[in-house]
N, C-alpha and C positions, 0 to 999 in steps of 0.2 A: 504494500500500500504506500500510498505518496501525497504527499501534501504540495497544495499549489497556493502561490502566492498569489494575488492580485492588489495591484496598487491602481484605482479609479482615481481618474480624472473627467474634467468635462469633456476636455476633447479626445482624450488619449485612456487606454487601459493596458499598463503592464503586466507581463505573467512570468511569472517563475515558478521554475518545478525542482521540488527536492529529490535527490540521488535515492535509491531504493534503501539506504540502511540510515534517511534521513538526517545525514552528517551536513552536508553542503546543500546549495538549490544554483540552479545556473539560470540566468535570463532564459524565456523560452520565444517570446514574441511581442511584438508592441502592435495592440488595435487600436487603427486610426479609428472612432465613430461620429466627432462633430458631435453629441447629445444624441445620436441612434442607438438606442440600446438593444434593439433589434439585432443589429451585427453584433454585439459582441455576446449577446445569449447564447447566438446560432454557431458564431467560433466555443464557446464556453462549453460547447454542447457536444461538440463536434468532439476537443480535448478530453473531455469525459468518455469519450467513447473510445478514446486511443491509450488512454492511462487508468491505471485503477486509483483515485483519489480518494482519499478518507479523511482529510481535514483540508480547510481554506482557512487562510491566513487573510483579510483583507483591509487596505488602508483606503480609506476615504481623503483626498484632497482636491479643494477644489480652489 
């Protein structure tokens, strides 16, 4: 299991993903969305389906 980070912004949303024995997390991707939270559900979504995640870390900055 893995844990992903998210750092929210208005325009922008960070992600990072911790290594499997949750020692380290590496950038994984930056979503451009402009306030569409549409796109980044559907990438959020998409992640979840490629990783086994069991906790989110998330920072709200706006």
């Amino acid at each position: 299991m893995r844990k992903l980070g998210i750092d929210y912004g208005d325009s922008r949303v960070g992600l990072a993903l911790a290594d499997k024995l949750g020692i380290t997390a590496q950038g994984l991707e930056t979503i451009h969305h402009n306030g569409n939270d549409k796109l980044v559900l559907k990438r959020l979504d998409e992640i979840l389906a490629q990783y086994q995640i069991d906790t989110f870390v998330i920072r709200y900055a706006n």
